[in-house]
ZABA-818609 format. One record per residue (C-alpha): residue in three letters; chain; x negated, y negated, z; residue number from 1. Coordinates in steps of 0.001 Angstrom, whole numbers, plus 500000, padded with zeros to 6 digits. Layout:
<atoms>
 res chain      x      y      z   n
 ALA     A      X      Y      Z NUM
...
</atoms>
This chain:
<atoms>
 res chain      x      y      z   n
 UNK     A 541893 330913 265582   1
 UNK     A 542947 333137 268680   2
 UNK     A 546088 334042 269998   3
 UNK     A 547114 336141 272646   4
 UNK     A 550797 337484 272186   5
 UNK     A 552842 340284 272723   6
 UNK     A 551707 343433 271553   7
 UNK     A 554443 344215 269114   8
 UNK     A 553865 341423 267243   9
 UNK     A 550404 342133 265810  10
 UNK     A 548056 344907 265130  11
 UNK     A 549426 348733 264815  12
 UNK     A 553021 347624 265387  13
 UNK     A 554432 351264 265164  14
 UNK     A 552003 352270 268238  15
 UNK     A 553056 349266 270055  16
 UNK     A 556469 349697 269993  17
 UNK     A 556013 352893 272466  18
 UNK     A 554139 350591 274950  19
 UNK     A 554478 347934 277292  20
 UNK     A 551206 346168 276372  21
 UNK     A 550522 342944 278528  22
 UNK     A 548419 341396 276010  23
 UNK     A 546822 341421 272501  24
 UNK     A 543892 339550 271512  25
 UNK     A 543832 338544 267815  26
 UNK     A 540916 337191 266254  27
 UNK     A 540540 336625 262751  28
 UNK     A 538113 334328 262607  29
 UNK     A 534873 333685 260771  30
 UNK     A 532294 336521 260384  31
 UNK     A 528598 336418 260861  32
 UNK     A 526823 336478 257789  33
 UNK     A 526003 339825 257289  34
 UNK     A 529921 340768 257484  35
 UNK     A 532397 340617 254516  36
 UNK     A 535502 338260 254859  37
 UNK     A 537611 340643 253707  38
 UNK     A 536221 342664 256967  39
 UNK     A 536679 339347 259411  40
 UNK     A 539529 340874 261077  41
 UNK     A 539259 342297 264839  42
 UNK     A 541929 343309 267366  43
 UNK     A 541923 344330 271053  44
 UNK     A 544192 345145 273693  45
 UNK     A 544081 345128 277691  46
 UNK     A 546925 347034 279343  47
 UNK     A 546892 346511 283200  48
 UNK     A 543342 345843 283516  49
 UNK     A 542066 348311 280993  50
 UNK     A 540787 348440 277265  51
 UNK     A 543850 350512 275809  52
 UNK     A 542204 349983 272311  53
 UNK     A 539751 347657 270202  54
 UNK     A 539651 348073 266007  55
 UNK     A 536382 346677 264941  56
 UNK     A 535871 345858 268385  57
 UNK     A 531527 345501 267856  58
 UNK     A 532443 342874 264480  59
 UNK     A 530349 339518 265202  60
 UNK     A 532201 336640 265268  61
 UNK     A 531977 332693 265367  62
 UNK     A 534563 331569 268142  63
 UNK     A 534347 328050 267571  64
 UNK     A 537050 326338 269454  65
 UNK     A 537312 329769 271506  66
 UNK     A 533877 328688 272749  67
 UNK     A 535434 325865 274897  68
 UNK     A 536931 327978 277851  69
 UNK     A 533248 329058 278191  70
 UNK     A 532417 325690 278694  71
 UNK     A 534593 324625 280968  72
 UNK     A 534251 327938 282719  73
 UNK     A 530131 326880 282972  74
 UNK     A 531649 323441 285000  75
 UNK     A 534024 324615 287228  76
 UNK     A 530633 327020 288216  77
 UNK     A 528863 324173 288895  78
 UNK     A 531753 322773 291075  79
 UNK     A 531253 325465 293189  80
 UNK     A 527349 325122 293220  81
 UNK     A 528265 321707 294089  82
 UNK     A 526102 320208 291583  83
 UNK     A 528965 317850 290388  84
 UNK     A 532509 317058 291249  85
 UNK     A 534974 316984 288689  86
 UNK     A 536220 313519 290035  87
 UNK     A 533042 312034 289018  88
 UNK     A 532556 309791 285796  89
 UNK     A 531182 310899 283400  90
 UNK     A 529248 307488 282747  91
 UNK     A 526911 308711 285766  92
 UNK     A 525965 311713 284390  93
 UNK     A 525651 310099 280279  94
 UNK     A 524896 306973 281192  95
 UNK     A 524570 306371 277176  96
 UNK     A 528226 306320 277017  97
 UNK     A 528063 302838 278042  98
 UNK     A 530961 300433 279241  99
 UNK     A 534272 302419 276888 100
 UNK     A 533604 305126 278801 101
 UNK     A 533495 303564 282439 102
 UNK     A 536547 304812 284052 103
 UNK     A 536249 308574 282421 104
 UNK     A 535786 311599 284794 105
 UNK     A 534798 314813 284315 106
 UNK     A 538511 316904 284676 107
 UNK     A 539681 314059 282400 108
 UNK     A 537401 315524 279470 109
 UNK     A 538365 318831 280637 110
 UNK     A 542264 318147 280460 111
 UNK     A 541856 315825 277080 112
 UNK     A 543027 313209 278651 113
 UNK     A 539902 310658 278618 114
 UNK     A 541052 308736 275357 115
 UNK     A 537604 309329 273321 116
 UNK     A 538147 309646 270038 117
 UNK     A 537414 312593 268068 118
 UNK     A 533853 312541 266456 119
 UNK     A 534654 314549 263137 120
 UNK     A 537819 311781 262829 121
 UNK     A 534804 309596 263318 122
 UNK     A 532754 310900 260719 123
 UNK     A 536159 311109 258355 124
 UNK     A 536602 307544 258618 125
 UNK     A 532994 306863 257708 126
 UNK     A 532918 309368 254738 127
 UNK     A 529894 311282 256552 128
 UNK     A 529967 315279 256149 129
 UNK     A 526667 315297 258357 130
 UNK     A 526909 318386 260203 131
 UNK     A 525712 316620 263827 132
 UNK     A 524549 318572 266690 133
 UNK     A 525024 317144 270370 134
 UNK     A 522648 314039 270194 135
 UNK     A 524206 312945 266685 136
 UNK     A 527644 313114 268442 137
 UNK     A 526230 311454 271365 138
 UNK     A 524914 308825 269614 139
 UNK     A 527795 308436 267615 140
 UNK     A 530079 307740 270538 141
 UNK     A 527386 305756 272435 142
 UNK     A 528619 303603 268910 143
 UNK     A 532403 303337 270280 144
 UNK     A 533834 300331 272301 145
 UNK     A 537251 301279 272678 146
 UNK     A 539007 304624 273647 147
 UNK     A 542309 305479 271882 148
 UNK     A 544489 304984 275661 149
 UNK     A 543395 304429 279272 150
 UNK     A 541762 307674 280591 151
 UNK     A 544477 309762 281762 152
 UNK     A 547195 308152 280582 153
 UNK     A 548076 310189 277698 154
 UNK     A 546325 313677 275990 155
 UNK     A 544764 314026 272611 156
 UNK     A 542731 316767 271501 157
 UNK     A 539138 315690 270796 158
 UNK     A 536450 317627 269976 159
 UNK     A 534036 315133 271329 160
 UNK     A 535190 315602 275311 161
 UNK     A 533251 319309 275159 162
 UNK     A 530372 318439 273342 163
 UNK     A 529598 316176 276480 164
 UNK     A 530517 318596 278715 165
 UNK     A 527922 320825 277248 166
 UNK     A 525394 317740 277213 167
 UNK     A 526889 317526 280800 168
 UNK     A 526066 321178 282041 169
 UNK     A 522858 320612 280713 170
 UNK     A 521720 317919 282414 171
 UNK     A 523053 319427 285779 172
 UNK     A 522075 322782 285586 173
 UNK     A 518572 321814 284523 174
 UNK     A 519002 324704 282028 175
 UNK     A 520028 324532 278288 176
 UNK     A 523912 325698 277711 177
 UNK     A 523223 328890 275965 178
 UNK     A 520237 330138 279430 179
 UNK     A 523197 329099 281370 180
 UNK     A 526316 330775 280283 181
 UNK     A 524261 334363 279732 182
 UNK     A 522611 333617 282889 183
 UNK     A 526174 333165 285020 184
 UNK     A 528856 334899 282863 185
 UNK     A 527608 336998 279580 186
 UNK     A 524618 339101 281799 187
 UNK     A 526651 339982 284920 188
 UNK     A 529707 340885 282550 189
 UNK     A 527533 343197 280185 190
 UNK     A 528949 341130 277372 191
 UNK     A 525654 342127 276170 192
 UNK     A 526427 340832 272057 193
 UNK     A 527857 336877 273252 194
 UNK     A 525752 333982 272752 195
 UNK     A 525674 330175 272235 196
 UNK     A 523776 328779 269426 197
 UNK     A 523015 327953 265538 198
 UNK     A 524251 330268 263212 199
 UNK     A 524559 329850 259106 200
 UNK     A 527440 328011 257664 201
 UNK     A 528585 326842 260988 202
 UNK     A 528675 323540 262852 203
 UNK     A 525881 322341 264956 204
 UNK     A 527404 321717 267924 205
 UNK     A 527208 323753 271247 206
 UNK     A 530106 323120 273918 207
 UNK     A 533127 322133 272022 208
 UNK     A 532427 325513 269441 209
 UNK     A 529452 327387 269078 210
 UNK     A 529542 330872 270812 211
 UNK     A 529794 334155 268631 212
 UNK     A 530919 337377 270297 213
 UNK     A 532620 340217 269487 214
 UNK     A 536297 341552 270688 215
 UNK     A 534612 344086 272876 216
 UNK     A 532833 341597 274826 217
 UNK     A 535968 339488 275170 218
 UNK     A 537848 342191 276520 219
 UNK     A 535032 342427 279156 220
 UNK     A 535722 338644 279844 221
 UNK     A 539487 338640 279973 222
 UNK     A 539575 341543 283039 223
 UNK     A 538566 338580 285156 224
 UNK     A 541164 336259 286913 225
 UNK     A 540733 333290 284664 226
 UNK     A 540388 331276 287274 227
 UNK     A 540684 327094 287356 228
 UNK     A 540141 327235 283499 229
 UNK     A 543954 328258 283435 230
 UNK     A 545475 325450 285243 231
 UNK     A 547335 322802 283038 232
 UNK     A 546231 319612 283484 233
 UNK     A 548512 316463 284483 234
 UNK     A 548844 312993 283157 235
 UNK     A 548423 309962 286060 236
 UNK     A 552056 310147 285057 237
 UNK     A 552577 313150 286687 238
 UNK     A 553297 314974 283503 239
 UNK     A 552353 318435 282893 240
 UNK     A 550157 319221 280051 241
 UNK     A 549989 322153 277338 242
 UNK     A 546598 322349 277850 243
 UNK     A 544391 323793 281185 244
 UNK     A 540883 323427 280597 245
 UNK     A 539601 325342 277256 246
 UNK     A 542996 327028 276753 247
 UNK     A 546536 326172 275964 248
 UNK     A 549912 327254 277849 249
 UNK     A 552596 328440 275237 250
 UNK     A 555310 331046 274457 251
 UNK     A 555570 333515 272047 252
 UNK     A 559096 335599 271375 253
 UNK     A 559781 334567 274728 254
 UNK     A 556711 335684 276431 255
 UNK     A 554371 332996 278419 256
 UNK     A 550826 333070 276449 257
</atoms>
């Protein structure tokens, strides 16, 4: 998991307490394989711009549902390369999808708002612990012929929405996901140890999870305006949502995360 809150509530709380920190970055999360458990924990902080101090800042780690603000970073970059418009449905880039899926655009899946249903809820309800990557998901929802609501009627977290958006960059970039994101975001940010791809003992998938990075390298990442990623999405209701695109709007002791 990730979280970013105020300063005082995590990592070297004594220090903390002597600073107005703007944000912490907590990430205890899954370790590569060469790393301990007990040694899977990694903190950073960013105070007005700058790195005002990482522990274990170099550790690997597996993001997975960190991962999806990368992804939906890598469309809103091909918005502005005008290779696709996030109005368009998604049916006419995955044609696969088939009928369900007609009416489903692209800031719909971004916003988790299109109504597809989640594939590992999928996979629960047919007592499969296949660990898919993006074609077995694909082909699992090409399966579906309902949605759970009308697209952007009503939000539900599914996984499923970013594994197409990472079949979707591929297929519009011309480029597999991982040549992408290094290509547009890791290389020109020297995040020099961040990468999409397979890794041991974690899923399959690349879009809705699969990046591993380190805290250093996010640090890097959050100095940048985040950009359209950061802005919540709306119901056809009018209704603002928790979520943006890849991240979630909160508050922590009082404090807008």
């Amino acid at each position: 998991m990730t979280a970013v809150v105020p300063a005082r509530a995590g990592v070297r709380a004594r220090a903390t307490r002597k600073l107005s920190w703007k944000r912490l970055l907590l990430l205890p999360l899954r370790p590569a394989a060469e790393v301990s458990v007990q040694d899977s924990c990694a903190a950073g902080v960013l105070r007005n711009g700058r790195v005002a101090f990482s522990v274990r800042g170099e550790l690997p780690m597996y993001l997975a549902s960190v991962s999806k603000q990368f992804t939906a970073a890598a469309v809103f970059r091909l918005a502005e390369q005008r290779k696709l418009r996030l109005t368009d449905p998604i049916s006419a880039r995955i044609p696969e999808l088939g009928a369900a899926a007609a009416g489903i655009t692209i800031q719909q899946l971004l916003n988790h708002t299109s109504g597809l249903r989640d594939y590992s809820a999928l996979q629960e309800v047919m007592g499969s612990r296949e660990n898919l990557d993006n074609e077995g998901v694909l082909r699992l929802l090409t399966r579906q012929r309902e949605l759970n609501f009308p697209p952007g009627t009503d939000y539900e977290y599914s996984n499923s929405e970013y594994v197409l958006l990472g079949i979707l960059i591929e297929r519009a970039s011309g480029v597999p996901l991982p040549e992408f994101l290094q290509r547009e975001f890791f290389g020109p940010l020297g995040m020099t140890h961040s990468r999409f791809g397979p890794g041991d003992g974690v899923p399959r998938t690349l879009g809705d999870g699969g990046m591993f990075s380190t805290v250093d390298d996010l640090l890097q990442w959050m100095k940048r305006p985040p950009g359209p990623i950061a802005q919540r999405g709306r119901l056809q209701s009018g209704e603002t949502l928790p979520h943006a695109a890849g991240l979630f709007w909160g508050r922590h002791h009082g404090r807008t995360t």
